[in-house]
TIDRENNU-675627 format. One line per field, with one value per residue (C-alpha): residue number from 1; residue in three letters; chain; x, y, z. Coordinates in steps of 0.5 Angstrom, whole numbers, plus 2048, in hexadecimal, padded with zeros to 3 digits. Example, Ala and Ser with C-alpha at 12.3 -4.5 7.8 and 13.67 -1.06 7.14 Angstrom:
TIDRENNU-675627
nudo (1:2);
logu (ala:ser);
filo (A:A);
xx (819:81B);
yy (7F7:7FE);
zz (810:80E);
***
This chain:
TIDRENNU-675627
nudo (1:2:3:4:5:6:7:8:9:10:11:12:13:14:15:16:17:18:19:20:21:22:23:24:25:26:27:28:29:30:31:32:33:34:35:36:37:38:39:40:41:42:43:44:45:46:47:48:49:50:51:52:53:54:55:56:57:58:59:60:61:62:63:64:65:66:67:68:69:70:71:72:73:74:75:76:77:78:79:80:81:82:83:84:85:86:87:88:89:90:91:92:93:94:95:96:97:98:99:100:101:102:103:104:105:106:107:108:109:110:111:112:113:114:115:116:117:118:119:120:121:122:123:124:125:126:127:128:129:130:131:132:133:134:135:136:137:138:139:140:141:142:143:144:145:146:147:148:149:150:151:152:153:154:155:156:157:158:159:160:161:162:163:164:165:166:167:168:169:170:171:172:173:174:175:176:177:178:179:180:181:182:183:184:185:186:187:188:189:190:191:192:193:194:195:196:197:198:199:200:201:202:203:204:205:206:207:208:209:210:211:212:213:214:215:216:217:218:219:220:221:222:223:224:225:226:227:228:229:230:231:232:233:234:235:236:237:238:239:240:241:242:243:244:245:246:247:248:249:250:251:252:253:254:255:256:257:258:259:260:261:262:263:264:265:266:267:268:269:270:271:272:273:274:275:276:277:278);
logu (unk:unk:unk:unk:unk:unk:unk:unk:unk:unk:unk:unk:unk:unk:unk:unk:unk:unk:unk:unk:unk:unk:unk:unk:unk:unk:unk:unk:unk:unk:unk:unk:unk:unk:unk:unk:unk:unk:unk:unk:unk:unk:unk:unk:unk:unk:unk:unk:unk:unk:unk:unk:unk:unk:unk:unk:unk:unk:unk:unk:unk:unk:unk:unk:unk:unk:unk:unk:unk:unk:unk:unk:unk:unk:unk:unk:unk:unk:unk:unk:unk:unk:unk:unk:unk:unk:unk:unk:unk:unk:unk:unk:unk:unk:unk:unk:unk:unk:unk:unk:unk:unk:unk:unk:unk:unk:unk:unk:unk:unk:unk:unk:unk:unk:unk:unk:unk:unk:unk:unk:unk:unk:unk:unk:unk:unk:unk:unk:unk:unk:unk:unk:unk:unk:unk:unk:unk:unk:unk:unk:unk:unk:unk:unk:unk:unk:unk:unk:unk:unk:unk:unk:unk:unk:unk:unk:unk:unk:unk:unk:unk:unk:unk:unk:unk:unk:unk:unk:unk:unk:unk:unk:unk:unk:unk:unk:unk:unk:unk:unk:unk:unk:unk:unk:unk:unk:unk:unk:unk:unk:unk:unk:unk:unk:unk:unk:unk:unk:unk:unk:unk:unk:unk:unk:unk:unk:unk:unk:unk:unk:unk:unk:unk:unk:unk:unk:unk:unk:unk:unk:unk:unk:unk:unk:unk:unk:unk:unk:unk:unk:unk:unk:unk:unk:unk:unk:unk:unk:unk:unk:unk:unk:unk:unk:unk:unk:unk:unk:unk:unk:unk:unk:unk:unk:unk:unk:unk:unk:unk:unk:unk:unk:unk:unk:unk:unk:unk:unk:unk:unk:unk:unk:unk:unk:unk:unk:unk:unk);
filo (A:A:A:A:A:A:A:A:A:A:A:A:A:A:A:A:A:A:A:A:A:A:A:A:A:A:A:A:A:A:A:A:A:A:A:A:A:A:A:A:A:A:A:A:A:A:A:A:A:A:A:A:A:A:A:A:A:A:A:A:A:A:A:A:A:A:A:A:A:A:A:A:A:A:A:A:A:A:A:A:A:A:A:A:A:A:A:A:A:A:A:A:A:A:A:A:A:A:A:A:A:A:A:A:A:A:A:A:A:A:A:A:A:A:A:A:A:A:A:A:A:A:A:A:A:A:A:A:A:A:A:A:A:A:A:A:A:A:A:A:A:A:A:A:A:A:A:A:A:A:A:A:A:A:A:A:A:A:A:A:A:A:A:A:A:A:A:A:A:A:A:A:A:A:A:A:A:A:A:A:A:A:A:A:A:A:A:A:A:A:A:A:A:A:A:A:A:A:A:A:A:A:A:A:A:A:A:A:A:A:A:A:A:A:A:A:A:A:A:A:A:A:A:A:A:A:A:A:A:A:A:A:A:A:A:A:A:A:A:A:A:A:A:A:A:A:A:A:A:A:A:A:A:A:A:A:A:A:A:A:A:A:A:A:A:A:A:A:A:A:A:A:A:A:A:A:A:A);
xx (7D1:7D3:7D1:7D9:7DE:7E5:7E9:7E3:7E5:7EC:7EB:7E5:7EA:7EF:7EA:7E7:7EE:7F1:7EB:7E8:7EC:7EE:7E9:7E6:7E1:7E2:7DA:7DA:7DF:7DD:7D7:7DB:7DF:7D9:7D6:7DB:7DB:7D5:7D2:7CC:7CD:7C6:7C6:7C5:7CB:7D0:7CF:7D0:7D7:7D9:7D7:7DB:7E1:7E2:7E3:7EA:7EB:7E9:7ED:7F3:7F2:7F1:7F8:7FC:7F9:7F9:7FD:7F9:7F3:7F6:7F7:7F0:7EC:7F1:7F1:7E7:7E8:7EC:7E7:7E1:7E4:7E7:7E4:7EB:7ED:7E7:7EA:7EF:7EE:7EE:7E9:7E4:7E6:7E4:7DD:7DD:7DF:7D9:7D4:7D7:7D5:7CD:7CA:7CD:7CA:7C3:7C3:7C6:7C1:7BB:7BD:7BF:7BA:7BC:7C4:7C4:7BE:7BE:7C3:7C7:7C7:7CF:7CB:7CB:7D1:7D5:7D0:7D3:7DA:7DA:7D7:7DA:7E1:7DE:7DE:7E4:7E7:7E4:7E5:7ED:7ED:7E9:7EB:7F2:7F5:7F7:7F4:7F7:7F4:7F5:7F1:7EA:7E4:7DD:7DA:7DF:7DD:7D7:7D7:7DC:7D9:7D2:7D5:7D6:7CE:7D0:7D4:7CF:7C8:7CD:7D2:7D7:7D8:7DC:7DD:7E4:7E3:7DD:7E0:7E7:7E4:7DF:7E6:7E9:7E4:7E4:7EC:7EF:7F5:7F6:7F9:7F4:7EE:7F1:7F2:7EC:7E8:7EB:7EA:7E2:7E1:7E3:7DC:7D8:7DB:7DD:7D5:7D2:7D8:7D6:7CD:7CE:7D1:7CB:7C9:7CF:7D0:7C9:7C7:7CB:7D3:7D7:7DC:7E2:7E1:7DF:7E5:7EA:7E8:7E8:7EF:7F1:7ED:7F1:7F8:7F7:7F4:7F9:7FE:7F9:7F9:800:801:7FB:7FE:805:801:7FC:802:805:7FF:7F9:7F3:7F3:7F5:7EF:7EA:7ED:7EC:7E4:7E2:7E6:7E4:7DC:7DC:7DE:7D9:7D4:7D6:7D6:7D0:7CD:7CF:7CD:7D3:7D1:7CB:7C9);
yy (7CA:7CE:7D6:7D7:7D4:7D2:7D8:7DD:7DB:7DC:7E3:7E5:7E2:7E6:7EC:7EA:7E9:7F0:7F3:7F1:7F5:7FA:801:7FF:7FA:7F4:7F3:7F9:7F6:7EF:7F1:7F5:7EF:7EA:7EF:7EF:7E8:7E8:7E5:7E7:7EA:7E9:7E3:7DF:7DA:7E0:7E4:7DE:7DC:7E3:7E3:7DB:7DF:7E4:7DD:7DD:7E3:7E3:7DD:7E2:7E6:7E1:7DE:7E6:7E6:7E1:7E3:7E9:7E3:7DF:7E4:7E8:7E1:7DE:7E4:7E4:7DD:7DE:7E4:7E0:7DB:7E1:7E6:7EA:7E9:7EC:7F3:7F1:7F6:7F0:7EC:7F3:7F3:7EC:7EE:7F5:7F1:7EC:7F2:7F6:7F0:7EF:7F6:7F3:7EC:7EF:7F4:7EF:7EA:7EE:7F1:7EB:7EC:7F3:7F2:7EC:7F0:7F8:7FA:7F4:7F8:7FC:803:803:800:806:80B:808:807:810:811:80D:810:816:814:810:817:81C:816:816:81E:81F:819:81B:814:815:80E:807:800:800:806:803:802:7FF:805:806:7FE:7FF:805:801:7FB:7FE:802:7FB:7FC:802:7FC:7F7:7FC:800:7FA:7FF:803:7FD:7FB:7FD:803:805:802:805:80B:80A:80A:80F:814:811:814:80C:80C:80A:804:802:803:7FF:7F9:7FA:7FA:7F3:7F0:7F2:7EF:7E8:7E6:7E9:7E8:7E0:7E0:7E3:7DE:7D8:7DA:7DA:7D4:7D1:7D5:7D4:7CD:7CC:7D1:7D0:7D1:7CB:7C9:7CA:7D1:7D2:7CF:7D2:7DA:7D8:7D6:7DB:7E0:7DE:7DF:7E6:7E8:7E7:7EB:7F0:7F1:7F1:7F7:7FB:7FB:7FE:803:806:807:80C:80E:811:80E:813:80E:809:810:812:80A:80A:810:80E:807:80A:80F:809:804:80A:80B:803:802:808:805:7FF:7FC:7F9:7F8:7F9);
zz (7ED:7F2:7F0:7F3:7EE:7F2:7EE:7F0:7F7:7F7:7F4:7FA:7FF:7FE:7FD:804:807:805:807:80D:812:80D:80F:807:808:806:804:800:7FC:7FC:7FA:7F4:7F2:7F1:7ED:7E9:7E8:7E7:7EE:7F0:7F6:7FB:7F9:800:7FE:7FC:802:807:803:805:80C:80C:808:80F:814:810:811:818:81A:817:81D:822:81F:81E:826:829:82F:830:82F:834:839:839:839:83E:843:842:844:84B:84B:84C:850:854:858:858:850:84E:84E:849:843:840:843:842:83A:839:83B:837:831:833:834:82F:82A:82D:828:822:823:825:81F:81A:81B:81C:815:812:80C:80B:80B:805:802:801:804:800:7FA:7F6:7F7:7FF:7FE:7F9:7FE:805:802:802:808:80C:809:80B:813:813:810:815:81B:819:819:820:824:829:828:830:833:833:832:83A:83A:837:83C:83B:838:832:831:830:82C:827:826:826:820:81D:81B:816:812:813:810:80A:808:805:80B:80E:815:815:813:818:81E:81D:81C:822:826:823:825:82D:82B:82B:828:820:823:829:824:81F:824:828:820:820:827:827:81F:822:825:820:81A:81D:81E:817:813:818:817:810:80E:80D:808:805:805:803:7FE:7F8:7FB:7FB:800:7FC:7FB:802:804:800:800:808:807:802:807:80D:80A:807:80D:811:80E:80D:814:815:810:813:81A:817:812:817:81C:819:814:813:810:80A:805:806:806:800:7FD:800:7FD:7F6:7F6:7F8:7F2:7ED:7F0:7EE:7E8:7E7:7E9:7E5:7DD:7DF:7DF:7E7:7E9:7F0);
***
């Protein structure tokens, strides 16, 4: 029997979809949901169903950004062929994203042990969700929104995907989150921020779900539930991206402090009468 039914599968997808590039934390929520349905959240299996989940909402990036996809990888392989392409911005973002994405590798084998254990628990997540609203907070009111996505350089790549380690350690603190915050107080603009959150998560997210899925196949997961949450994941995903793109141009990140922190305070509360247990 697969610990993962294929109804509890559809409602993780969704969750995982609606989520993932949202600055919330989709393994806060996840981790919440499957508490609520009873599912032990540090089990082996479980952990890596949610990281598998991610590859669909992965593949709605790849899909929502194809074009850009194609430009970037296109303009890296004329650069390493070429000696005078390689001074494109193209060429150059295609390796700050592959450096950008070596700490977060390095640290989430390295404390691999750590991460499905300890730091596993609804408490770290319920304290992460608060913290993490109050960076998101303060770099939303200190950064100047005055550079574009043409103004990146090697160093705002690697401070914003090394901040993916916060999300990595404190599962409720979120990877978008912490990256979309990292990039404000390098003053990008909400949009350029957001849009660089999706294109450093490819790699490492695509990496964790593909590392995991042994674990998930071979330790109480089926491939039925796999496959639908990836589906269900995937499509969700997608317009989720498309509405984040309108909403962070002409928004702030107010809304999504003020659900961290409401939804942080709950999970406390929660835990504390024993309703959920870490």
């Amino acid at each position: 029997m697969s610990v993962i039914s294929v109804a509890q599968a559809v409602v993780l997808g969704a969750v995982e979809g609606v989520t993932e590039f949202l600055p919330v934390s989709s393994t806060g929520h996840l981790k919440i949901v499957e508490g609520l349905m009873g599912i032990p959240v540090d089990d082996n299996a479980v952990v890596g169903f949610s990281a598998v989940i991610q590859v669909g909402a992965i593949a709605a990036v790849l899909v929502y950004f194809f074009k850009d996809i194609v430009r970037i990888v296109s303009a890296w392989g004329r650069g390493l062929r070429h000696r005078e392409e390689r001074y494109h911005h193209d060429y150059k973002f295609a390796w700050w994203v592959i450096c950008a994405t070596i700490p977060i590798v390095a640290v989430g084998l390295a404390a691999k042990p750590l991460i499905e254990g300890p730091l596993a628990s609804l408490w770290v997540v319920a304290g992460s969700l608060i913290a993490g609203s109050g960076v998101m907070w303060a770099a939303d009111q200190m950064g100047r929104h005055k550079r574009g996505e043409d103004d990146t350089s090697f160093k705002d790549a690697m401070l914003v995907g090394s901040s993916q380690i916060l999300a990595l350690l404190f599962p409720g603190f979120s990877r978008s989150g912490a990256t979309m915050s990292t990039a404000l107080m390098l003053d990008l603009d909400r949009v350029a921020a957001t849009r660089l959150s999706f294109f450093l998560g490819i790699p490492a997210l695509t990496g964790a779900g593909l590392y995991e899925l042994k674990d998930a196949l071979g330790t109480g997961v089926g491939a039925a539930p796999l496959a639908v949450g990836t589906v269900v994941s995937f499509v969700v995903a997608y317009a989720s991206i498309a509405w984040l793109l309108k909403f962070v141009a002409k928004h702030s990140f107010n809304a999504f402090v003020i659900y961290r922190v409401v939804v942080g305070v709950l999970l406390f509360g929660l835990l504390g009468a024993g309703v959920l247990h870490s």
